[in-house]
C-alpha positions in Angstrom: 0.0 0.0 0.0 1.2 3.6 -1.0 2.2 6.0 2.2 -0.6 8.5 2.9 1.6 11.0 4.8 1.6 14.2 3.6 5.4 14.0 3.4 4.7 11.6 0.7 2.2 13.8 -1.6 1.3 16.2 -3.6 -1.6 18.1 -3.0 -3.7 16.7 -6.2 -3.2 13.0 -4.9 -4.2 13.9 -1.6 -7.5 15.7 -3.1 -7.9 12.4 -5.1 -7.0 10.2 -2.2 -9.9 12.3 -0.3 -12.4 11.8 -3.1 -11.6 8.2 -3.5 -12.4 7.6 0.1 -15.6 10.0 -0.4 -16.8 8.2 -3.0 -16.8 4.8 -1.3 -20.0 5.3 0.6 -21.8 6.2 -2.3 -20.7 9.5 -4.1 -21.2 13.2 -3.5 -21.8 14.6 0.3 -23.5 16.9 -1.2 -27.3 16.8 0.9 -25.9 13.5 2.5 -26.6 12.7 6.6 -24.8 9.4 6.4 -22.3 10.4 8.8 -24.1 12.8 10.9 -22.4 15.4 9.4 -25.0 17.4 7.3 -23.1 16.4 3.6 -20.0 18.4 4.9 -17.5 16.1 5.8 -15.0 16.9 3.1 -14.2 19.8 5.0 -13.0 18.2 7.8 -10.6 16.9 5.3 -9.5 20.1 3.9 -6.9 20.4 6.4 -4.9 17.4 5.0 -5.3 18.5 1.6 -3.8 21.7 1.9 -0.4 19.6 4.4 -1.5 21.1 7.6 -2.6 17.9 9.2 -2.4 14.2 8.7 -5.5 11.7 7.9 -5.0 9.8 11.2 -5.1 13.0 13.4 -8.2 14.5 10.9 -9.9 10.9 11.7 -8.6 10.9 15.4 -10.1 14.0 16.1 -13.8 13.0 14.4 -13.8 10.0 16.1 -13.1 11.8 19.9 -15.9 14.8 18.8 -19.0 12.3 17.6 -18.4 10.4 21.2 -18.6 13.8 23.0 -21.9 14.4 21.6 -23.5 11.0 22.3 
């Protein structure tokens, strides 16, 4: 498996990594719920695809904020 680290990308592979991974529960966000997250949850990755943060911590910090608000 190809590394994911930012170290390792350029920004257009990590957009496409992100809308690969988008993609896989269906397609757009756009007016989707399926995560709770109103259809915006490529936002959340936005931060990866510009090199500020790493997937893990993006996904790390997702995970801890959904079990705050159950």
């Amino acid at each position: 498996m190809r590394s994911l680290l930012i170290r390792d990308t350029t920004r257009e592979e990590r957009e496409e990594i992100v809308r690969r991974a988008l993609s896989a529960c269906g397609g757009s966000c756009d007016g989707c719920n399926g995560c709770g997250n109103s259809g915006g949850i490529e936002a959340i990755y936005q931060p990866y695809i510009d090199g500020e943060k790493e997937l893990a911590q993006i996904n790390e910090e997702y995970s801890a904020s959904r079990q705050l608000i159950r």
